[in-house]
N, CA, C and O atoms as CSV, one atom per row, in Angstrom:
chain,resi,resn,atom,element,x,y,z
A,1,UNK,N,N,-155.386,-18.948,92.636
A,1,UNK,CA,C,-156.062,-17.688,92.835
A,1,UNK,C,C,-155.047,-16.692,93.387
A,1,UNK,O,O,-154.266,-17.125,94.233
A,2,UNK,N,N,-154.963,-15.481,93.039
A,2,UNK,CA,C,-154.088,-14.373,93.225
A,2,UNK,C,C,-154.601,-13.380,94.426
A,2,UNK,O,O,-155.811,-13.184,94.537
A,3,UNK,N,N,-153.959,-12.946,95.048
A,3,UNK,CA,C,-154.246,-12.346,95.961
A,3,UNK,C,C,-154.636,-10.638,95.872
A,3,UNK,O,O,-154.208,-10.127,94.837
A,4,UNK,N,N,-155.200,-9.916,96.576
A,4,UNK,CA,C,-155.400,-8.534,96.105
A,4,UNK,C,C,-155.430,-7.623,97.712
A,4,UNK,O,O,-155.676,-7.979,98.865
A,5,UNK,N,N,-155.042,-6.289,97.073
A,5,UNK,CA,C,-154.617,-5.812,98.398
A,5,UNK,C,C,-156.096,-5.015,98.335
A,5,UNK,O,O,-156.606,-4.690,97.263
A,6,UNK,N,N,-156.661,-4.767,99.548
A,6,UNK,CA,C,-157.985,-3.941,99.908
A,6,UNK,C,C,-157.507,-2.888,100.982
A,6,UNK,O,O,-156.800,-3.143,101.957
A,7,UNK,N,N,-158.016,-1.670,100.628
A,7,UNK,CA,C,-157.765,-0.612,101.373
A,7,UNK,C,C,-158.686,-0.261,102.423
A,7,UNK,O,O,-159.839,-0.008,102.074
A,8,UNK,N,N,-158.335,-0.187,103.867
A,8,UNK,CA,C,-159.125,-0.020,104.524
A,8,UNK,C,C,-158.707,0.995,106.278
A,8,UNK,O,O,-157.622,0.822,106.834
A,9,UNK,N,N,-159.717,1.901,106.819
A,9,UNK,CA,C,-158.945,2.385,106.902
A,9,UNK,C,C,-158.389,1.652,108.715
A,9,UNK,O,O,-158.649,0.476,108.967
A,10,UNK,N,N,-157.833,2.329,109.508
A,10,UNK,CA,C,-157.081,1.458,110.168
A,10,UNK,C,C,-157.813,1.071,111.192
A,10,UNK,O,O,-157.326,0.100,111.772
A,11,UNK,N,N,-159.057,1.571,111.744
A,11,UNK,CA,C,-159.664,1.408,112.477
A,11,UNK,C,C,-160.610,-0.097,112.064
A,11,UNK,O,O,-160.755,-1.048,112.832
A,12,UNK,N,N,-161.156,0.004,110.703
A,12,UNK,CA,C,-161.609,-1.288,110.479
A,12,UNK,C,C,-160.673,-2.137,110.286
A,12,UNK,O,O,-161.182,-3.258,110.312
A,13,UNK,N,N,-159.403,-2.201,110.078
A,13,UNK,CA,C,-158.450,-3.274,110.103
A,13,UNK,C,C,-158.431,-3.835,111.126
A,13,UNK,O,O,-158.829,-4.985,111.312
A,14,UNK,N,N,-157.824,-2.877,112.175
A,14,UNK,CA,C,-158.202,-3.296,113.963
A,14,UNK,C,C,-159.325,-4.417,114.326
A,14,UNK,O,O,-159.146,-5.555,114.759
A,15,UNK,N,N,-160.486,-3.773,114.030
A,15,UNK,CA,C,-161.149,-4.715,114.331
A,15,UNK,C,C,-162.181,-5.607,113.503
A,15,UNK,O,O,-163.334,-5.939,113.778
A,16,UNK,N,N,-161.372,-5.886,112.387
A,16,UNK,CA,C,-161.153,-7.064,111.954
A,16,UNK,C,C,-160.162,-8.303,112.514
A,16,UNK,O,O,-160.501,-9.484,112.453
A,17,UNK,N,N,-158.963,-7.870,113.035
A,17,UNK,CA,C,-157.895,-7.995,113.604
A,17,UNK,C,C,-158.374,-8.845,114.703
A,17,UNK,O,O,-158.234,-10.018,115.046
A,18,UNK,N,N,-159.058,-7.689,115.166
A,18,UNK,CA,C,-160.104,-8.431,117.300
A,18,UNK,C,C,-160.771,-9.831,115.972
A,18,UNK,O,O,-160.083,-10.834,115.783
A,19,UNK,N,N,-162.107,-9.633,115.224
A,19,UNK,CA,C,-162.783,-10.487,115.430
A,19,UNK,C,C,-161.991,-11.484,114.829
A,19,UNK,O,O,-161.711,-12.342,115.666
A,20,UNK,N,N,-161.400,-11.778,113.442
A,20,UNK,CA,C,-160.617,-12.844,113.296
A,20,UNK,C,C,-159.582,-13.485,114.277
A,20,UNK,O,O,-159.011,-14.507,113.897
A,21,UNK,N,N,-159.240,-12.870,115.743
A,21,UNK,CA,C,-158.079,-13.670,116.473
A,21,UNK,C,C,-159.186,-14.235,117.401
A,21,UNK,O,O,-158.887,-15.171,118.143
A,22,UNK,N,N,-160.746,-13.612,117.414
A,22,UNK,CA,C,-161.757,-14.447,118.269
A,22,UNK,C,C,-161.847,-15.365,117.912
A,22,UNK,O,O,-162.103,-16.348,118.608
A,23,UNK,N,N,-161.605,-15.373,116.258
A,23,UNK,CA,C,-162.500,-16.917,115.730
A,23,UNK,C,C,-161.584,-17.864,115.549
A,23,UNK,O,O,-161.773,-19.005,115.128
A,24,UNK,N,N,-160.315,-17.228,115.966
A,24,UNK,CA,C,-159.083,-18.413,115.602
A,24,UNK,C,C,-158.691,-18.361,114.218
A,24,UNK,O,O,-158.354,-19.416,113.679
A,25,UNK,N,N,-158.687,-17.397,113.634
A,25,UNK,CA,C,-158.627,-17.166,111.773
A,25,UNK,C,C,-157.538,-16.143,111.439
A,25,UNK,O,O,-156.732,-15.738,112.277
A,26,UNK,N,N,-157.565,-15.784,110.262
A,26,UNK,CA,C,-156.691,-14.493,109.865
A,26,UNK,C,C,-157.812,-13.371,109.330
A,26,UNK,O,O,-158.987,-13.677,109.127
A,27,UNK,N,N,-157.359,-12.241,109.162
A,27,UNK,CA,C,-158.108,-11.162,108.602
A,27,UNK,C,C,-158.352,-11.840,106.788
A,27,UNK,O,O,-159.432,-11.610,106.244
A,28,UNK,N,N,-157.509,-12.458,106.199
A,28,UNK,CA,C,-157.454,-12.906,104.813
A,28,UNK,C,C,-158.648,-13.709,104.700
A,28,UNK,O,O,-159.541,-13.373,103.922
A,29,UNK,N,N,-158.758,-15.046,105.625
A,29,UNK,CA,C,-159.803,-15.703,105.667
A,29,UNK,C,C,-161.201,-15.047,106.370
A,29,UNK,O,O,-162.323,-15.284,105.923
A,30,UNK,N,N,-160.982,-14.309,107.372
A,30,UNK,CA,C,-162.767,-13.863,107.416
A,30,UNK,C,C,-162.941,-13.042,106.253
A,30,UNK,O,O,-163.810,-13.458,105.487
A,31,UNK,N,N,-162.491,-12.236,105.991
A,31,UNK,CA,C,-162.709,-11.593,104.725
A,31,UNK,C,C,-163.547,-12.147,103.338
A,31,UNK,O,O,-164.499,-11.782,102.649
A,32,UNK,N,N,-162.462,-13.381,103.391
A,32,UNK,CA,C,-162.867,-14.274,102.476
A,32,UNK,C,C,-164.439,-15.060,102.261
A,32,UNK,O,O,-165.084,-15.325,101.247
A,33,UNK,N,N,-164.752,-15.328,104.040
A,33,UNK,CA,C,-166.404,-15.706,104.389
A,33,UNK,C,C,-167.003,-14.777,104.354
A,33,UNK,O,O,-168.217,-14.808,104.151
A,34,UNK,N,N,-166.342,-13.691,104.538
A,34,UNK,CA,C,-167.366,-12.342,104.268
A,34,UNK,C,C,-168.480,-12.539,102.961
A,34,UNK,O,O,-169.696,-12.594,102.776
A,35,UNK,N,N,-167.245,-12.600,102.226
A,35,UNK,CA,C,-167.307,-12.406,100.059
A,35,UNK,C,C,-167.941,-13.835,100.053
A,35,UNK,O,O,-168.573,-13.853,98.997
A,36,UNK,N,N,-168.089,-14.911,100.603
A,36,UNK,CA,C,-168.508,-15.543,100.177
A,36,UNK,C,C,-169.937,-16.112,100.856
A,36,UNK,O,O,-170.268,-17.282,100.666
A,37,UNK,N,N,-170.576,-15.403,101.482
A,37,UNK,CA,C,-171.523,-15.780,102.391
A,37,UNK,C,C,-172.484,-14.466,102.046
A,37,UNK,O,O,-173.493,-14.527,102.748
A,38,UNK,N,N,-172.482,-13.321,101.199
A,38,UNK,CA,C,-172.735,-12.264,101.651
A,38,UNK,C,C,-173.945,-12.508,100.099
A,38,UNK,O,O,-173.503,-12.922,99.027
A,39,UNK,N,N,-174.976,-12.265,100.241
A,39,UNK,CA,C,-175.371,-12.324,98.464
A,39,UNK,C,C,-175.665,-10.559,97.780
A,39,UNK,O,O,-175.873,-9.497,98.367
A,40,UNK,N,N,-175.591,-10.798,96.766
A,40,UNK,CA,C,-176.092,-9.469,96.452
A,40,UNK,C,C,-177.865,-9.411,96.234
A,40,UNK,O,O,-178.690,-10.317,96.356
A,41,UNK,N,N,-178.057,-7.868,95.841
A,41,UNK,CA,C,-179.157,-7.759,95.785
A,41,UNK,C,C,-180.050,-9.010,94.584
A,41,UNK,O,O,-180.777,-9.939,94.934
A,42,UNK,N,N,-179.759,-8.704,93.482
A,42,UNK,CA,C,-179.979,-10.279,93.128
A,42,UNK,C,C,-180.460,-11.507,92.948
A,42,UNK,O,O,-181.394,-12.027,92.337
A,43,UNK,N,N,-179.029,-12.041,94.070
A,43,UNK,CA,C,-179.277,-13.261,94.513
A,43,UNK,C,C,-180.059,-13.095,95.224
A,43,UNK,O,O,-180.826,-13.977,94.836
A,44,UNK,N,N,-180.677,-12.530,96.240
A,44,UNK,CA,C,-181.713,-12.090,96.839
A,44,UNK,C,C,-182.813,-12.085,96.683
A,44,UNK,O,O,-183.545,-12.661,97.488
A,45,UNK,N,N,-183.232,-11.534,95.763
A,45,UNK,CA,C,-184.481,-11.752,94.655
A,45,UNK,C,C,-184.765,-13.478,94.342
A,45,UNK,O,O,-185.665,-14.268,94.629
A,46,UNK,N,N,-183.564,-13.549,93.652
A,46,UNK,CA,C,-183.714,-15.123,93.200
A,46,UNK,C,C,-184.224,-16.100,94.428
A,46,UNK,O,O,-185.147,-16.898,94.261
A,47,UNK,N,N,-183.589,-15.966,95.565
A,47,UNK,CA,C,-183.514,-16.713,96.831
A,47,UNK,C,C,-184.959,-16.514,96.930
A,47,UNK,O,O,-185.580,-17.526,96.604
A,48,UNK,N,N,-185.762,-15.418,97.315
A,48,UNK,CA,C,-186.712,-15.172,97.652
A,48,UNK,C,C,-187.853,-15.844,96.890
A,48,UNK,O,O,-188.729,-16.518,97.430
A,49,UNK,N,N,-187.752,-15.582,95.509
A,49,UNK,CA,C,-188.338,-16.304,94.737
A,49,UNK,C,C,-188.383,-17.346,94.461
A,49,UNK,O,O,-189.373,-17.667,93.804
A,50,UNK,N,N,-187.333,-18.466,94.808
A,50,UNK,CA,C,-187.342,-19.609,94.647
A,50,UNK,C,C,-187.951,-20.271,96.051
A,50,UNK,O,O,-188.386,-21.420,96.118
A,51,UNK,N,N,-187.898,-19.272,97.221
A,51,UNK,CA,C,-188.615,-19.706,98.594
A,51,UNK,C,C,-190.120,-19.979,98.540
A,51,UNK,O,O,-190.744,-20.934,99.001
A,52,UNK,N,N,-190.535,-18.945,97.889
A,52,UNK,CA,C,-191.866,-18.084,97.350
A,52,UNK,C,C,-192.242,-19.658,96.636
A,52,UNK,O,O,-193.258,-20.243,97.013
A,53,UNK,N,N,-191.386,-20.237,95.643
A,53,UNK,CA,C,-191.862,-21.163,94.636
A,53,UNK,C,C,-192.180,-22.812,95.714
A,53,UNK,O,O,-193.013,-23.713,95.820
A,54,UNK,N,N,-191.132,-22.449,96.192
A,54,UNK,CA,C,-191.316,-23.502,96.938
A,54,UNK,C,C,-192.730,-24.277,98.294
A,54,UNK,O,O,-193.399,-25.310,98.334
A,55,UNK,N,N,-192.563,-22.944,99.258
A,55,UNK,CA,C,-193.960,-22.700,99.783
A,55,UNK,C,C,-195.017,-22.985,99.333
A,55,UNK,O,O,-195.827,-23.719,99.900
A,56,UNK,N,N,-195.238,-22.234,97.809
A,56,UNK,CA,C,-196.512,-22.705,97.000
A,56,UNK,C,C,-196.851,-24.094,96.286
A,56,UNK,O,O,-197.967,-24.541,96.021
A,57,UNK,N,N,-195.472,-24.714,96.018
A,57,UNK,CA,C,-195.338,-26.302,95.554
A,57,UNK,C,C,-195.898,-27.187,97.031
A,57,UNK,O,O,-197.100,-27.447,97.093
A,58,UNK,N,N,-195.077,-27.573,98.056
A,58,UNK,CA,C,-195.005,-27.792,98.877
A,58,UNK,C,C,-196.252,-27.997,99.760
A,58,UNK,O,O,-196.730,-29.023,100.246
A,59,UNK,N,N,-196.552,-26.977,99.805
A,59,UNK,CA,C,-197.353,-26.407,101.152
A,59,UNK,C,C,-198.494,-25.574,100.761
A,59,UNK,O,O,-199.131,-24.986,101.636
A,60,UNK,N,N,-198.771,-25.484,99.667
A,60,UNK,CA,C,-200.084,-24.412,99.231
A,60,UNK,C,C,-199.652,-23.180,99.835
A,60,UNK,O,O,-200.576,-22.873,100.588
A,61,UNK,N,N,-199.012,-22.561,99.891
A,61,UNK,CA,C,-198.945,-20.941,100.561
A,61,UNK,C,C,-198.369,-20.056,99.557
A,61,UNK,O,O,-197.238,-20.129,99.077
A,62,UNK,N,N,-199.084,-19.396,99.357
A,62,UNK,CA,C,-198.411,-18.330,98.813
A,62,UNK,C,C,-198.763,-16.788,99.667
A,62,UNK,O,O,-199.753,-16.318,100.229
A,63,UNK,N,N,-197.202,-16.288,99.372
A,63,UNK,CA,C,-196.795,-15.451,100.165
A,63,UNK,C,C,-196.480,-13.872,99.175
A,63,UNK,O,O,-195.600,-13.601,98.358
A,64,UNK,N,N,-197.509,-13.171,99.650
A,64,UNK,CA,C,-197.811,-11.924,98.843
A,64,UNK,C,C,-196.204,-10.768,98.978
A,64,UNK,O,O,-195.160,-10.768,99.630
A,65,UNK,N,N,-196.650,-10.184,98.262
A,65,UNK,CA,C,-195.494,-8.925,98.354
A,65,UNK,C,C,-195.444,-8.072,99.547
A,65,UNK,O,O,-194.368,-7.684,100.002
A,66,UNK,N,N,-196.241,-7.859,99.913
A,66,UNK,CA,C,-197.132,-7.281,101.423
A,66,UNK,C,C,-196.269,-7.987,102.553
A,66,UNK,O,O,-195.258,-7.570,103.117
A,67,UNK,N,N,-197.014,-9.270,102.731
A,67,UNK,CA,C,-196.130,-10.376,103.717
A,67,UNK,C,C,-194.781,-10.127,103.461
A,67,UNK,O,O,-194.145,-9.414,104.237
A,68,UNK,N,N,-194.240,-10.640,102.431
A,68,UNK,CA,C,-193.053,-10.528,102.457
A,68,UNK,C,C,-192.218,-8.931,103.002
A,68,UNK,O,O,-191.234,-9.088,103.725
A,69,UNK,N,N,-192.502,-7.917,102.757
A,69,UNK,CA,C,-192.150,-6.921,103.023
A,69,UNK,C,C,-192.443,-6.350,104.609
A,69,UNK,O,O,-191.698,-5.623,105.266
A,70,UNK,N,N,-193.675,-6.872,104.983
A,70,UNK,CA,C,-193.856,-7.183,106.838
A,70,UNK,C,C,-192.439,-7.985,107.147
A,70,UNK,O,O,-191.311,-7.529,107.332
A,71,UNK,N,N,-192.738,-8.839,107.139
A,71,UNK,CA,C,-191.448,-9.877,107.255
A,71,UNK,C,C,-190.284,-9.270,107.584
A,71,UNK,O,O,-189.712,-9.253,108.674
A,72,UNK,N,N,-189.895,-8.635,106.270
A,72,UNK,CA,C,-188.036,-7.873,106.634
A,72,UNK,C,C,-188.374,-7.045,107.447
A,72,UNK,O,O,-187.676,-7.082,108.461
A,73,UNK,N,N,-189.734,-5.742,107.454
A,73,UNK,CA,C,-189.162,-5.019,108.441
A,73,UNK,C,C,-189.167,-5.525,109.572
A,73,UNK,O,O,-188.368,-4.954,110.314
A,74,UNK,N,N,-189.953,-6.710,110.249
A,74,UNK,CA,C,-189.782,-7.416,111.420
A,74,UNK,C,C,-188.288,-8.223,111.968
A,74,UNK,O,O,-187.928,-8.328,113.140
A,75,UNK,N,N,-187.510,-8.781,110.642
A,75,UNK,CA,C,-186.522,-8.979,110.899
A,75,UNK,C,C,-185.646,-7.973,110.894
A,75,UNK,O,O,-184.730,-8.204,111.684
A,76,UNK,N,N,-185.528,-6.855,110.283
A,76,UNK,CA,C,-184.693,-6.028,110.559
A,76,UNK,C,C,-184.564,-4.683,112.117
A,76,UNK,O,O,-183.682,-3.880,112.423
A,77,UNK,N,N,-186.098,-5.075,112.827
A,77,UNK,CA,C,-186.661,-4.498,113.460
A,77,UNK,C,C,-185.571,-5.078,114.743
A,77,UNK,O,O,-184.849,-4.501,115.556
A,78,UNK,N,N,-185.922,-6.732,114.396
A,78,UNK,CA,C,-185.126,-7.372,115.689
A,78,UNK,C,C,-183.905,-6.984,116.027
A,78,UNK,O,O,-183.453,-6.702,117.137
A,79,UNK,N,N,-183.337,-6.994,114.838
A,79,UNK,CA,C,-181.912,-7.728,114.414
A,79,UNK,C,C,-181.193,-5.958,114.892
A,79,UNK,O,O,-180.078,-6.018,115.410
A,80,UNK,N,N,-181.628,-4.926,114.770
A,80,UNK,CA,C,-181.762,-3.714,114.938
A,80,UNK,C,C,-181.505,-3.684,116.690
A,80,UNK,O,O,-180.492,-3.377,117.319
A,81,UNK,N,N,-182.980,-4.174,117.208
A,81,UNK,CA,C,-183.205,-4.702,118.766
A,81,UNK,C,C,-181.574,-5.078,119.642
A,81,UNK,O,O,-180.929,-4.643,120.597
A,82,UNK,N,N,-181.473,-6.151,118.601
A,82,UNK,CA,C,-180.438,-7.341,119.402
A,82,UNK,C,C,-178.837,-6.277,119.708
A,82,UNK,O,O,-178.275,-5.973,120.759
A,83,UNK,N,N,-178.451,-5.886,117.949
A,83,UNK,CA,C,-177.611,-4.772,118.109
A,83,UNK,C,C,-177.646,-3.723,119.125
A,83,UNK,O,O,-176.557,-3.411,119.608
A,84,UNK,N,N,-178.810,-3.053,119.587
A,84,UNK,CA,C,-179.023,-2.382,120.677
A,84,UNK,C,C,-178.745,-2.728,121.791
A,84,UNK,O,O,-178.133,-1.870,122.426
A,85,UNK,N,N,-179.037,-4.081,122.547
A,85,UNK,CA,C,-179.257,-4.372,123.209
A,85,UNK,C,C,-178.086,-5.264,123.671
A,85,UNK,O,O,-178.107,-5.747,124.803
A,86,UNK,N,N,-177.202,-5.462,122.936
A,86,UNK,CA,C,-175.628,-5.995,122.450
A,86,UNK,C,C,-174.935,-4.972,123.022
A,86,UNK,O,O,-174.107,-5.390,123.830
A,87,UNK,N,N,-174.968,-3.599,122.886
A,87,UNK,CA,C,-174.344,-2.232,122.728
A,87,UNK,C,C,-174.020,-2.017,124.579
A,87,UNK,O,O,-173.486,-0.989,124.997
């Protein structure tokens, strides 16, 4: 695999810099878990839907469009929270 240069500007290099020397890594490799942990919109869908499939096999539940859409904004509500409260 070949390597590729990404432009960025110096401030996010920096601290990329901080969090990869936290984790004991290089900027090359978090980067790399970035791209590979990250899904797109998508896979997303798919994920969801195959959760969705599963629940209803499983467990009799099925989980409406409604629910599901409560759901994220509750997780994004937190996750929002935690960042705040991180700050």
């Amino acid at each position: 695999m070949s390597d590729a240069v990404i432009r960025v500007p110096a401030e996010g290099r920096d601290r990329l810099a901080v969090i990869a020397e936290s984790r004991g890594t290089s900027i090359r490799a978090l980067v790399q878990e970035f791209a590979e942990s990250m899904l797109t919109d998508e896979e997303r869908r798919e994920r969801a839907e195959q959760t969705r499939a599963y629940l209803a096999k499983h467990f009799g539940f099925e989980v409406t469009d409604e629910e599901s859409a409560a759901m994220g904004r509750k997780l994004r509500e937190a996750f929002a929270q935690l960042r705040a409260d991180a700050a």
